[in-house]
VEXNUBA-489260 format. One record per residue: x, y, z of N, C-alpha, C in turn. Coordinates in steps of 0.02 Angstrom, whole numbers, padded with zeros to 5 digits, always signed. Each point is the difference from the previous one (the first is absolute). Example, Ala and Ser with C-alpha at 12.3 -4.5 7.8 and 13.67 -1.06 7.14 Angstrom:
// residues 2
+00660-00284+00390-00045+00059+00000+00045+00060+00000;-00018+00053-00036+00042+00059+00003-00039+00055+00037;
***
This chain:
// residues 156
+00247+00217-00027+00015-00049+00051+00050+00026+00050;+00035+00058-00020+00036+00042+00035-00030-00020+00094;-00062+00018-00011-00040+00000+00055-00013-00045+00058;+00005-00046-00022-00018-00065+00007+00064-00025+00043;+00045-00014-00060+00073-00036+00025+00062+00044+00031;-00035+00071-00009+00063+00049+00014+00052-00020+00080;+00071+00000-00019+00035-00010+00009+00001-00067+00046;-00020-00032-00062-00026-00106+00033+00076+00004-00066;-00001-00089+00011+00040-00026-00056-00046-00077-00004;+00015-00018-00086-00043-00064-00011+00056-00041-00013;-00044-00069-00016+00058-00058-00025-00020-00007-00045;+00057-00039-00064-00018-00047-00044-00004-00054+00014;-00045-00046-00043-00016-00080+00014+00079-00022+00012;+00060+00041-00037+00078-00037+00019+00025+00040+00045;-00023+00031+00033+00025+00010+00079+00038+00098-00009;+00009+00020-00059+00009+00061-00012-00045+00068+00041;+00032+00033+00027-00019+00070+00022-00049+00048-00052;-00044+00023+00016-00044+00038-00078-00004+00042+00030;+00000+00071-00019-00024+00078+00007-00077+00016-00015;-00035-00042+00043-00089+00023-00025-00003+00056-00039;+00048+00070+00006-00024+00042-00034+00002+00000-00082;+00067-00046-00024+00021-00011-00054-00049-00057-00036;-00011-00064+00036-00032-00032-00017-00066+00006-00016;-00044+00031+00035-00065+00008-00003-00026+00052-00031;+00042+00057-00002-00011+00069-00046-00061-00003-00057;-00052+00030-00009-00033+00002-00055-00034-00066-00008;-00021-00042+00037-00029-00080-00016-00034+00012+00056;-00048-00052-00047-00070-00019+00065+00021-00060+00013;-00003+00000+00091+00031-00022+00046-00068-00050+00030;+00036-00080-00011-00046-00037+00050+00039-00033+00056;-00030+00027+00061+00023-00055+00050-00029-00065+00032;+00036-00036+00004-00014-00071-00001-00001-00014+00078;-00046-00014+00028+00007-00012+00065-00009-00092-00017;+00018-00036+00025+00014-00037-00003+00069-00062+00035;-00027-00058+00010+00055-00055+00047+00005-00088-00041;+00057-00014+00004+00021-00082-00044-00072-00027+00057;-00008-00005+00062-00030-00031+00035-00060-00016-00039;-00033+00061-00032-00060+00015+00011-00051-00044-00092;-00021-00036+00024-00034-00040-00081-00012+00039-00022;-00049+00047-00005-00031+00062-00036+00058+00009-00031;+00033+00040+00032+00046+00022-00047+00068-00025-00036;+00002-00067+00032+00034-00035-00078-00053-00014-00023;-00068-00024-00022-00036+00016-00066+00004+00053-00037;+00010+00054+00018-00010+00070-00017+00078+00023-00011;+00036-00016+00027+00095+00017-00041+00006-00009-00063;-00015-00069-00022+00013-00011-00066-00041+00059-00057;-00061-00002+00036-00041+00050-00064+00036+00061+00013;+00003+00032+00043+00056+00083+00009+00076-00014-00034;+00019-00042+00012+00050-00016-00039+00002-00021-00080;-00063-00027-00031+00004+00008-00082-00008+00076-00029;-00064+00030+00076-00032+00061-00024+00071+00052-00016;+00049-00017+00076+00072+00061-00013+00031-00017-00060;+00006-00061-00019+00055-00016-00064-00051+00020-00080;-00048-00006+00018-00031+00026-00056-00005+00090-00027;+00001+00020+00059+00002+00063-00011+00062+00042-00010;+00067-00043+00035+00056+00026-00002+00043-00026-00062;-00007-00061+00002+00022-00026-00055-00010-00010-00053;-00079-00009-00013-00008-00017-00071-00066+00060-00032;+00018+00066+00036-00024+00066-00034+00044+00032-00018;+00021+00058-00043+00035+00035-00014-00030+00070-00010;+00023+00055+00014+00041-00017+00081-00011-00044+00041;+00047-00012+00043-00038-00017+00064-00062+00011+00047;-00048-00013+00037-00062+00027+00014+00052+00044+00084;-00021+00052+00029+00031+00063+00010-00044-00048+00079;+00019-00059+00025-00034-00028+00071+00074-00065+00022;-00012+00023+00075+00034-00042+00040-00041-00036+00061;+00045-00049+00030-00038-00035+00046+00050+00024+00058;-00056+00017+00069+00060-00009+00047-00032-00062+00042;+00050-00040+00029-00051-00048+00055+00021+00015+00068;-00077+00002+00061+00020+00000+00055+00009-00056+00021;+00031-00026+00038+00009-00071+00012-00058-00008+00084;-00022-00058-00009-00056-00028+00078+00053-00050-00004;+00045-00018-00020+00036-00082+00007+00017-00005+00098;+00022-00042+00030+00013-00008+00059+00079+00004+00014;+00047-00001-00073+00066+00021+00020+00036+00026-00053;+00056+00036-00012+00043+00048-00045-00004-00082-00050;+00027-00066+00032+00002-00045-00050-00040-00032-00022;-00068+00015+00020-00068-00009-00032-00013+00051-00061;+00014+00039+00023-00021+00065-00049+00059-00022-00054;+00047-00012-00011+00044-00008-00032-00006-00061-00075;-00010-00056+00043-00037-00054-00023-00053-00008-00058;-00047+00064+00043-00059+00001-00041+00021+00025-00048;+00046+00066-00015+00010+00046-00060+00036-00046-00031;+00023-00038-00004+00062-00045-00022-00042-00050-00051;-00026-00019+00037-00062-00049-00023-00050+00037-00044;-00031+00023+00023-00067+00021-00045+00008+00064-00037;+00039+00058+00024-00041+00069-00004+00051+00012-00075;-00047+00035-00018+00030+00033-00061+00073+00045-00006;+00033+00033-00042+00047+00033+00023-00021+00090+00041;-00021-00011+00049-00028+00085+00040+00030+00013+00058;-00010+00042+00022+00022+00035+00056-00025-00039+00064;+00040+00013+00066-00039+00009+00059+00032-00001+00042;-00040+00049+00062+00012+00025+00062+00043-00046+00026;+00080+00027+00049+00033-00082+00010-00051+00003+00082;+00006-00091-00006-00048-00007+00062+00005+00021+00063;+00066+00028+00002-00001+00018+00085-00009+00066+00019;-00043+00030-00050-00007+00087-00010-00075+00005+00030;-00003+00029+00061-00046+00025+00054-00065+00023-00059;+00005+00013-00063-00038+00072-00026-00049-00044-00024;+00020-00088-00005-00072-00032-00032-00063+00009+00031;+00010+00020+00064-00053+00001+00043-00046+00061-00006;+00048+00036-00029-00031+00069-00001-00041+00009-00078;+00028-00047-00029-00029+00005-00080-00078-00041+00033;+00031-00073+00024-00079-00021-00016-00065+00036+00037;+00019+00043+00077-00029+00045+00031-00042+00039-00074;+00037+00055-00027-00002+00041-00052-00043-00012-00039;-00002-00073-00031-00029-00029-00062-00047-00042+00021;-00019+00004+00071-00050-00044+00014-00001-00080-00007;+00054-00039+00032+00007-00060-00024-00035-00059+00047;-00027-00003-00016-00032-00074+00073+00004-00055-00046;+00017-00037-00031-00006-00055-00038+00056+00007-00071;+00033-00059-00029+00052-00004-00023-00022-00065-00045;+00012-00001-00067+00046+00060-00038-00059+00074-00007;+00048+00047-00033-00042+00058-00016+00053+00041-00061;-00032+00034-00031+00045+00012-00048-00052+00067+00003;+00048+00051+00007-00020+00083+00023+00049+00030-00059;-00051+00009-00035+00032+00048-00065+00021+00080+00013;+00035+00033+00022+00011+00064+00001+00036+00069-00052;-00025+00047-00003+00022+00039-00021+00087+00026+00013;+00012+00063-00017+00081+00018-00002-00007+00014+00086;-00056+00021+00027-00015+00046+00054-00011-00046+00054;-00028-00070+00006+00005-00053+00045-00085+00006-00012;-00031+00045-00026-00097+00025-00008+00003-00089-00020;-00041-00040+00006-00034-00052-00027-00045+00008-00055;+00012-00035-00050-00045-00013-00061-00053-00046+00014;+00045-00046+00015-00080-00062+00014+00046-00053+00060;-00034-00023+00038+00023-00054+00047+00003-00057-00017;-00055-00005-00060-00018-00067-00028+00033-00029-00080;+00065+00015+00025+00054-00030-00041-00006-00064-00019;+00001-00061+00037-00010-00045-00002-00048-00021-00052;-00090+00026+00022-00037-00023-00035-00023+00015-00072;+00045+00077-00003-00002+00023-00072+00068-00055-00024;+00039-00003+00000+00038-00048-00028-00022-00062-00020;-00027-00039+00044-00050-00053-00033-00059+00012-00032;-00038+00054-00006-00042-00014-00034+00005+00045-00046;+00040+00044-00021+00018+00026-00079+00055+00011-00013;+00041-00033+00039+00079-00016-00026+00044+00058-00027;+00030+00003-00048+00034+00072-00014-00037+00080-00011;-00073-00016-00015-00009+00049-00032-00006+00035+00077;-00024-00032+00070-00006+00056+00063+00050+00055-00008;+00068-00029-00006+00056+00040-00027-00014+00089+00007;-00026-00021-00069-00022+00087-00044-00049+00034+00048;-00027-00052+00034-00043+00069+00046+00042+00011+00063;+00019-00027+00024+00063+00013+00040+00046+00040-00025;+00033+00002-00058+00052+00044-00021-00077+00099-00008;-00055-00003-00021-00039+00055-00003+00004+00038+00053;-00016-00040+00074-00006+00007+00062+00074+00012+00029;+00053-00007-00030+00034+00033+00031+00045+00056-00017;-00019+00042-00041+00010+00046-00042+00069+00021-00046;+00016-00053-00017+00067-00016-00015-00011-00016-00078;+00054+00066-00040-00021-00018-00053+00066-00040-00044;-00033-00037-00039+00051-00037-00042-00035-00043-00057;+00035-00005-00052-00021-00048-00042-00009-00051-00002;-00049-00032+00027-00008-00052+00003-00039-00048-00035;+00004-00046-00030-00054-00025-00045-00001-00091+00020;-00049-00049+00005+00008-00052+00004-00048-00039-00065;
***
């Protein structure tokens, strides 16, 4: 992810500074494009949000994946709101950082939410984050962790 976020900085849902490089190291990386505005994707928060706590929390190890979110919200205190409210504990771009534009360019974004699973390298695994999550729930996981060549013990 070096690649990706190099020399960006992220937030925590509590307003903390993150070192993408530290944070994201070695984990398959989904970004969350996504806005509080947008229905879709409060239907779709809550399920990314059992899917992150399930994998972080109640595997052991931990499952070796983070979330970053780009924010579509209409203001720093929209975007704020929403993470406050819905989003799980993950990362994301702070909103007044020029580079979202360049991600959703990158990743091909015309429509929101989208959940763009990526490798260490920013390479895409699958775009269709979202719909593997609903329709086979943790196990997409493991093919996501295959696809991005990252090895670790992982077992669910």
């Amino acid at each position: 992810m070096v690649d990706v976020f190099s020399g960006r900085v992220l937030v925590s849902k509590d307003g903390r500074s993150v070192d993408p490089e530290e944070a994201l190291q070695n984990k398959v990386v989904g970004l969350y494009f996504s806005a509080g505005w947008c229905s879709p994707c409060r239907d779709f928060t809550p399920v990314l949000c059992d899917f992150y706590t399930e994998l972080l929390e109640e595997t052991e190890p931990p499952a070796p994946f983070e979330v970053v979110f780009i924010s579509s919200d209409h203001s720093a205190e929209e975007m704020v709101g929403y993470m406050n409210a819905m989003h799980g504990d993950w990362l994301a771009l702070p909103f007044h950082d020029p580079y979202k534009h360049d991600l959703k360019k990158k990743y091909n974004i015309t429509a929101i939410p989208k959940l763009v699973i990526v490798k260490q390298t920013g390479e895409v695994i699958t775009d269709k984050g979202r719909k593997q999550i609903r329709d086979k729930g943790l196990s997409c996981f493991r093919n996501w962790l295959e696809g991005a060549d990252i090895f670790q013990n992982f077992s669910s």
